[in-house]
C-alpha positions in Angstrom: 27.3 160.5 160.1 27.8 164.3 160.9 31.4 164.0 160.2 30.6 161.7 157.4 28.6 164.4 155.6 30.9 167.2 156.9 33.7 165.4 154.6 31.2 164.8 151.7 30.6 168.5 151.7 34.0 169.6 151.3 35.8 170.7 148.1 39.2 170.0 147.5 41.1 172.1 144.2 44.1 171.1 142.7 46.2 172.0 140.0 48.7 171.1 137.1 50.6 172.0 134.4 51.1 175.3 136.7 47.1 176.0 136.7 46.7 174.7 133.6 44.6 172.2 134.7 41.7 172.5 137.9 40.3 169.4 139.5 38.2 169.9 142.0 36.8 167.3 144.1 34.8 166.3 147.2 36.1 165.2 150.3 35.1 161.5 149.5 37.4 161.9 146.7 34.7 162.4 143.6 35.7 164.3 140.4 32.8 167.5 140.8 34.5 169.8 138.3 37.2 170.3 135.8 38.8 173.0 134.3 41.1 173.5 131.8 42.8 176.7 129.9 42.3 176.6 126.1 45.7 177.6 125.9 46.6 173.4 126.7 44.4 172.3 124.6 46.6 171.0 121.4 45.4 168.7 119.0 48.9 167.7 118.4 49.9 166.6 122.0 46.6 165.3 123.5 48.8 163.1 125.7 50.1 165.5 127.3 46.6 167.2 128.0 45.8 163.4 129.3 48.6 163.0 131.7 47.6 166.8 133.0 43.9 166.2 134.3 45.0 162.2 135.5 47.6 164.2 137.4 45.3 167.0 138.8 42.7 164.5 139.4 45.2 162.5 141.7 46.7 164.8 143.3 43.3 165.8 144.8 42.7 162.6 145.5 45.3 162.2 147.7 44.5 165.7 149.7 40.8 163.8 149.8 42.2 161.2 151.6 44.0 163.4 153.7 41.3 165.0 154.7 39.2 162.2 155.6 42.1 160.1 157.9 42.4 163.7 159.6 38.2 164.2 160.3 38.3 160.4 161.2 41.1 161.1 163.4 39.4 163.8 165.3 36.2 162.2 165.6 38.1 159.0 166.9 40.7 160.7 169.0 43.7 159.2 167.1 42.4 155.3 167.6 42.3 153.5 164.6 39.0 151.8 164.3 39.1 149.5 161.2 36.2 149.3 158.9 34.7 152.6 160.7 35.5 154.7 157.6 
């Protein structure tokens, strides 16, 4: 549960559009913040703002999940225990 909690508490920031966007999340992979520049915000290319924060978003997820297979991995000293997290 420690480690568990330990995870939960962590904050992961990424980035795209080269800072444009901020997603930061926690280590179970939940969207806590965003932040984006006014400079990328144009009402003429909203899609482009779009595919910015999906990409920020899941490029922190997948450090998230990084982070959580290596705290699992510690905690269970490389053996893969299915269903344990």
């Amino acid at each position: 549960q420690r480690i568990q909690d330990e995870i939960a508490n962590e904050k992961i920031e990424s980035t795209s559009g080269g800072g444009m966007v901020t997603a930061i999340l926690s280590g179970n992979g939940d969207l806590v913040d965003l932040r984006i520049d006014p400079q990328c915000v144009d009402p003429e290319d909203v899609d482009m703002l779009q595919d910015l924060v999906i990409s920020a978003v899941k490029e922190g997820q997948d450090k998230a999940a990084i982070l959580r297979e290596s705290k699992m991995k510690d905690l269970t000293g490389g053996i893969n225990i299915p269903g344990l997290f």
